[in-house]
C-alpha positions in Angstrom: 87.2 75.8 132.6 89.1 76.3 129.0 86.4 79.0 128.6 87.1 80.8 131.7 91.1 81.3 130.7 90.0 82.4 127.5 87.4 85.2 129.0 90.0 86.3 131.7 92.6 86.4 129.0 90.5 88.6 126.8 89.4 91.0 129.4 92.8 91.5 130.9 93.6 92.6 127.2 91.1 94.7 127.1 92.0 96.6 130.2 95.7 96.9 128.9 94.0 98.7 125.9 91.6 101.2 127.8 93.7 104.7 128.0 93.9 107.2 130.9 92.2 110.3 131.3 94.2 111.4 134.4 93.8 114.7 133.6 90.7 115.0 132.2 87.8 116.8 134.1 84.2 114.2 134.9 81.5 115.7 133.8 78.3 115.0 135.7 74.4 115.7 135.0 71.9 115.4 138.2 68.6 116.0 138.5 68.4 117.7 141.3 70.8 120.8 142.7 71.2 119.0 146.1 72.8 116.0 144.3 74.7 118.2 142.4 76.4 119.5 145.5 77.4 116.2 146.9 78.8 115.6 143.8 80.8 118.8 143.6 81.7 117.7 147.0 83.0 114.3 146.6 84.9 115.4 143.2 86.2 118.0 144.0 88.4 119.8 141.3 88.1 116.9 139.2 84.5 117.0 137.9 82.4 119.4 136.3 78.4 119.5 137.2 75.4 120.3 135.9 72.2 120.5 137.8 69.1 119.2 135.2 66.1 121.2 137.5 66.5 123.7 140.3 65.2 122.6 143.6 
């Protein structure tokens, strides 16, 4: 149990540490253009895609 605090503790610090990218565009690779389109439509504005092959 005193390990449990200890790895709880030690991950809530290293949340407090990870910064934001709010504004910061996600890029994403895919293989395929077909998955590249569902991922341009689920992200919108806010991710840049690539498509790896054409098909």
């Amino acid at each position: 149990m005193k390990n449990t605090g200890r790895l709880l503790s030690m991950l809530m610090v290293a949340c407090l540490g990870v910064p934001s990218f709010a504004g910061a565009t996600v890029k994403v690779v895919t293989t395929l253009t077909d998955y590249a389109a569902i991922a341009r439509d689920v992200g919108g504005d806010r991710v840049e895609v690539q498509a790896i092959v054409a098909g």
